[in-house]
C-alpha positions in Angstrom: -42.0 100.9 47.5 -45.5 102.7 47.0 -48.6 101.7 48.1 -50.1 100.6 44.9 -47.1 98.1 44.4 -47.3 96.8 47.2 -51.0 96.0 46.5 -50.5 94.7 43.2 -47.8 92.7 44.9 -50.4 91.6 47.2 -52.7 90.5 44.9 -50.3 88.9 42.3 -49.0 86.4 45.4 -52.3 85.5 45.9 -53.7 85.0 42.7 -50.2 82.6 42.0 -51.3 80.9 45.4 -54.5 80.2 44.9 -53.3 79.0 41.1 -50.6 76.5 43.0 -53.2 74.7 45.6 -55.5 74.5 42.7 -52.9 72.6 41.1 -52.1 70.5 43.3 -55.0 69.8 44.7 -56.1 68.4 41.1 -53.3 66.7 41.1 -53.9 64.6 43.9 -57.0 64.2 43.3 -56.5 62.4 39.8 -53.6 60.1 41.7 -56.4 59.2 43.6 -58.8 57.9 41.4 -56.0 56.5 39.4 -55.3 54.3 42.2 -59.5 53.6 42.8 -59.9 53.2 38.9 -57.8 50.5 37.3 -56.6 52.5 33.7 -58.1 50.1 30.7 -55.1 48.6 30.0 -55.3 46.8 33.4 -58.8 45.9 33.0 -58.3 44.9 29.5 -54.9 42.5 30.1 -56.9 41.1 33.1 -59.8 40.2 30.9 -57.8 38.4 28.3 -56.3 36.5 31.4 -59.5 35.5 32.3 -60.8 34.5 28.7 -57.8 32.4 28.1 -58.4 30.9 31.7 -62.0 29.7 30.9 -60.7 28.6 27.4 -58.0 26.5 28.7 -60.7 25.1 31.2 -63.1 24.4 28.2 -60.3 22.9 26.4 -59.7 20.4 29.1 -63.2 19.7 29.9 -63.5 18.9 26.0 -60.3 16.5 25.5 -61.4 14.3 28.7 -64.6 14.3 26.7 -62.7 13.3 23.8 -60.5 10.7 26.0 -63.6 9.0 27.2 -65.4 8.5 24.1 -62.4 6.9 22.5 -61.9 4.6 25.3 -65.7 3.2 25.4 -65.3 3.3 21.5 -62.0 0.9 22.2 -63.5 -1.2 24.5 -66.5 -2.2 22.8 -65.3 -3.2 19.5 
């Protein structure tokens, strides 16, 4: 093998190297804030669960409103 071969060999190996850790270290870095960041389906689905929470609360609230009017209504007629 000649010299400038084994150079080029040299400096191909690294180059693929320094290609590969860059890789991966992107890689983990993104399944990283993945985990940190919930993706905006999460926080989306977890919004509608907590809209639909304070709407079912509302609703309550409202028709034990409702209940008591009608029953001072009933009694006083």
């Amino acid at each position: 093998m000649s010299n400038k071969t084994y150079k080029a060999g040299i400096v191909v190996s690294t180059v693929v190297g320094a290609a590969l850790g860059w890789t991966a270290s992107s890689y983990v870095e993104k399944k990283r804030a993945l985990e940190e960041n919930p993706s905006l389906l999460t926080r989306l689905r977890d919004f509608e669960q907590r809209l639909y929470h304070d709407g079912y609360q509302k609703a309550t609230e409202l028709q034990e409103i409702r209940q008591e009017v009608e029953n001072k209504i009933a009694e006083n007629e």
